[in-house]
C-alpha positions, 0 to 999 in steps of 0.5 A, spaced: 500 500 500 505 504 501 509 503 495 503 505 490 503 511 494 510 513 494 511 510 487 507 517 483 511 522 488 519 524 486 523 525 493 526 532 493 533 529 495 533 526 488 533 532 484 538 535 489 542 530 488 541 530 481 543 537 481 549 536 484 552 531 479 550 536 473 554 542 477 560 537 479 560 534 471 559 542 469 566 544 473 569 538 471 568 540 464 571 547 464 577 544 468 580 541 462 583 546 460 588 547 464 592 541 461 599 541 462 604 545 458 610 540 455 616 542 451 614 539 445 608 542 444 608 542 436 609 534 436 602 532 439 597 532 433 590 532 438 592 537 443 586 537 445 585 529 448 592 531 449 589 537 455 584 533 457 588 527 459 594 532 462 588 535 466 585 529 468 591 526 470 592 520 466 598 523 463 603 526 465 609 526 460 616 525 462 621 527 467 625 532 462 618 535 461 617 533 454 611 528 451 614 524 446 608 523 442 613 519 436 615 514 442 612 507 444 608 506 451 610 501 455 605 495 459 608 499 465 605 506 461 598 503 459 596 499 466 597 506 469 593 510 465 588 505 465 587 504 471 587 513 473 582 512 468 578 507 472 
């Protein structure tokens, strides 16, 4: 009997919530800009994913501040790339 009642009434917390994530996604989004600056900027093709990934932390570069987009990733590179991205 209650569940009928309860099932035509959406609970105000769900679009708090809902509100929430969209703020949060939104943010996330305007984020993504601020990439990290490496010293072989006229080498990366996609900048973009480039920028997004840098930002997201799922890349980083090398030591030496460089990307190396010409390179071959190692298993070691992808793992942790996979799993930042997870």
């Amino acid at each position: 009997m209650r569940n009928k009642a309860l099932r035509g009434k959406e609970f105000p917390q769900k679009k708090v919530l809902s509100l929430v994530l969209c703020v949060a996604v939104m943010l996330s989004v305007m984020v993504m800009g601020a990439g990290a600056v490496f010293s072989d900027p006229d080498k990366i093709e996609n900048t973009e994913a480039v920028d997004a990934c840098s930002a997201l932390n799922i890349i980083g570069g090398y030591p030496d501040g460089s990307y190396k987009p010409e390179g071959n990733i190692k298993r070691s590179e992808i793992c942790k790339m996979i799993c930042v991205a997870l």
